[in-house]
C-alpha positions as CSV (number, residue, x, y, z in Angstrom):
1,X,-4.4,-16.5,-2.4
2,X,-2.2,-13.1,-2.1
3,X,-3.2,-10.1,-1.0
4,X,-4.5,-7.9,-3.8
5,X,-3.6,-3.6,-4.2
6,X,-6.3,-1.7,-5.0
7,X,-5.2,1.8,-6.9
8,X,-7.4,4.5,-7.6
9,X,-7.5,8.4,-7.5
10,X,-8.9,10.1,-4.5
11,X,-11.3,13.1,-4.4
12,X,-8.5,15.3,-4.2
13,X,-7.0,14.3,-7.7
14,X,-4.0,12.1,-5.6
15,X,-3.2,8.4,-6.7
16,X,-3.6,6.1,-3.7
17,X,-3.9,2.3,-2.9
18,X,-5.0,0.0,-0.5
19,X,-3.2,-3.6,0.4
20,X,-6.2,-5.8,0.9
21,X,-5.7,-9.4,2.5
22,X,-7.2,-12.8,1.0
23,X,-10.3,-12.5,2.9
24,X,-11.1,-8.8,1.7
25,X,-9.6,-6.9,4.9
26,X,-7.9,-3.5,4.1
27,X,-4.2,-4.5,6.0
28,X,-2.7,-1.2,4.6
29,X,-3.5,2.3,3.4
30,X,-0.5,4.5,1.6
31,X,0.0,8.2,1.2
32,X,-1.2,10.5,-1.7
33,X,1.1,10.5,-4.7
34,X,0.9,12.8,-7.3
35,X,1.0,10.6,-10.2
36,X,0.3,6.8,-11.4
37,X,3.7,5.9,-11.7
38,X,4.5,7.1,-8.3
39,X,1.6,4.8,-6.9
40,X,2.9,2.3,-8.6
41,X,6.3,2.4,-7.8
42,X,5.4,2.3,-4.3
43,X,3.8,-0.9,-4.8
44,X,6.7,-2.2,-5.9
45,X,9.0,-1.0,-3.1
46,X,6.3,-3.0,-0.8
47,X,6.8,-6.1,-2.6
48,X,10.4,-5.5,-3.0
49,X,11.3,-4.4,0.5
50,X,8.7,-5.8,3.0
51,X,8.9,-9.2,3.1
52,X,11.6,-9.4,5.8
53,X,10.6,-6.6,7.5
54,X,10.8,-7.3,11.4
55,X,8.4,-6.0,14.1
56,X,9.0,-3.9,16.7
57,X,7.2,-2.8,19.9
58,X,7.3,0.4,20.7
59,X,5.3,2.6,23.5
60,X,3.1,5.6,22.7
């Protein structure tokens, strides 16, 4: 199974969404956005533009 997205509106009145794995694991948190649509068009630019995304190292 896929990970599922979670969308709800935080305390602050802000649209947010988790990315949660099969096994129930929050893998990713996103910003606040001011509306539904904007949430959800952020979802789609994760499914649209992550899949290929390459990993780099970096040091902090």
């Amino acid at each position: 199974m896929a990970g599922t997205f979670e969308l709800w509106v935080d305390k602050g009145g802000d649209w947010r969404f988790n990315l949660k794995a099969s096994n129930g694991q929050v893998i990713a948190t996103s910003q606040g956005y001011a509306s539904k649509a904007n949430a959800l068009n952020g979802i789609e630019s994760i499914k649209k533009n992550a899949p290929g995304a390459e990993v780099v190292e970096v040091e902090k």
